[in-house]
VEXLO-5188 format. One record per residue (C-alpha): residue in three letters; z, y, x; residue number from 1. Coordinates in pm, 1 decimal, decimal comma, always signed. Layout:
<sites>
<site "ALA"; <Z; Y; X>; NUM>
...
</sites>
This chain:
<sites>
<site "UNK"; <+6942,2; -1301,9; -2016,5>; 1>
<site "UNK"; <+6789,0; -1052,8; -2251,9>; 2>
<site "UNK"; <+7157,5; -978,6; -2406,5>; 3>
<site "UNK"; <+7306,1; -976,2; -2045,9>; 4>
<site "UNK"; <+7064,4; -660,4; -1952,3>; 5>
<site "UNK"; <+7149,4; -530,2; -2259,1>; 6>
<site "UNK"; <+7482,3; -515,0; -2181,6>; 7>
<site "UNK"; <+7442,7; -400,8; -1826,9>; 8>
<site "UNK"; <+7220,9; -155,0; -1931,5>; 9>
<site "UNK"; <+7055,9; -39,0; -2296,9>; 10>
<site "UNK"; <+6791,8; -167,1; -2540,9>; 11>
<site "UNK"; <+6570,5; +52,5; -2414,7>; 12>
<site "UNK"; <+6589,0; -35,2; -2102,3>; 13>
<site "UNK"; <+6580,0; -412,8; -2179,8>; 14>
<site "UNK"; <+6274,8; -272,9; -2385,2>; 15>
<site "UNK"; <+6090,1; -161,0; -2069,8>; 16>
<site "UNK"; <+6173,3; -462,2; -1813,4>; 17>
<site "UNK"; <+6026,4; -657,4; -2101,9>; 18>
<site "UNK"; <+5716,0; -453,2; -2053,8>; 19>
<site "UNK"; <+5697,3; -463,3; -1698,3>; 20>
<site "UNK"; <+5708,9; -867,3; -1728,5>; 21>
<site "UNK"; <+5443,7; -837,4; -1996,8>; 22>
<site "UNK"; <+5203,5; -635,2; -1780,7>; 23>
<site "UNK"; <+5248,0; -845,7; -1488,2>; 24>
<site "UNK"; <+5154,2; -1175,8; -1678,2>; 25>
<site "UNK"; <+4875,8; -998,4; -1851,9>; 26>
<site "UNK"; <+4750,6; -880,3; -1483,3>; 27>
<site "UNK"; <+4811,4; -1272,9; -1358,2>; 28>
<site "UNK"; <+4584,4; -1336,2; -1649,8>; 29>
<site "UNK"; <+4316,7; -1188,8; -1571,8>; 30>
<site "UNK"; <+4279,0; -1220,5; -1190,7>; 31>
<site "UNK"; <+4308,6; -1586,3; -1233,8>; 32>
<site "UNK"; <+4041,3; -1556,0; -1513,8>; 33>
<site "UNK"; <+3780,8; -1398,7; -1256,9>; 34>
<site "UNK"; <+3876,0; -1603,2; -941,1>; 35>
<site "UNK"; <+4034,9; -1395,9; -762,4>; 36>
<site "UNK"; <+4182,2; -1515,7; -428,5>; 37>
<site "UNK"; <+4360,9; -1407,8; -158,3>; 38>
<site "UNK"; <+4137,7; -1404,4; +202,9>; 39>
<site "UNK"; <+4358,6; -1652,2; +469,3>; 40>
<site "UNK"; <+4516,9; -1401,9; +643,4>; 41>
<site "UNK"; <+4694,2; -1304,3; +368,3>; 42>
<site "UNK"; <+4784,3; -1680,8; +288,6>; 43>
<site "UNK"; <+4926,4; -1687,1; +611,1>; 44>
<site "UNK"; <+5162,1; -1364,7; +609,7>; 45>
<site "UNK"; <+5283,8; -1469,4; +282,4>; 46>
<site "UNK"; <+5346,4; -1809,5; +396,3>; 47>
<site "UNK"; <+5738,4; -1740,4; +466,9>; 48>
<site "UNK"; <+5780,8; -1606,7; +134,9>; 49>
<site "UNK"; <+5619,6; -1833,8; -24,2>; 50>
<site "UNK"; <+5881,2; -2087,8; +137,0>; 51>
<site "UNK"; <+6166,4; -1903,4; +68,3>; 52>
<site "UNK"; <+6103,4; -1840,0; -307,4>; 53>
<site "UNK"; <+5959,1; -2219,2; -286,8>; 54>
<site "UNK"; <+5639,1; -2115,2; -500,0>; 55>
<site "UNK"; <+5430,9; -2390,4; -352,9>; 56>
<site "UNK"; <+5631,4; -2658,3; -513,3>; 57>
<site "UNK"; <+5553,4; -2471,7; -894,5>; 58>
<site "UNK"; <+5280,6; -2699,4; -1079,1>; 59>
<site "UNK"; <+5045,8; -2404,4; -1094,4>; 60>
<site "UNK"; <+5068,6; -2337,7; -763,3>; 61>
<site "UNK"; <+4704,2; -2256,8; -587,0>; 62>
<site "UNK"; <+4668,1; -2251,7; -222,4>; 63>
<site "UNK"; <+4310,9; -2186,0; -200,7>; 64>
<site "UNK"; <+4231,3; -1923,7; +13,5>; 65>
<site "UNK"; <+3862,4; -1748,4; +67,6>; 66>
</sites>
């Protein structure tokens, strides 16, 4: 995939997505080390996403809601 966006774009652009990813995991990281959760309502608006993208069926999948 790497070489793919490499081709479609430039290293430094693969060099940057690569970042992005890095950031997000790192901020994933962290939330789930303080406990962070999302209140119900938000649960519930994200529920039809969360079906289309199939996220609940993911091993690490929390549903726990405040």
């Amino acid at each position: 995939m790497r070489q793919e966006l490499v081709d479609a774009t430039d290293d430094a652009f693969m060099v940057d997505a690569a970042a992005v990813v890095g950031a997000f995991e790192m901020m994933t990281r962290i939330a789930d080390g303080t406990g962070t959760s999302h209140p119900a309502p938000r649960m519930d608006a994200f529920e039809p996403v969360r079906d289309a993208l199939g996220l609940d069926d993911y091993q690490t999948a929390r549903l726990v809601a405040d």
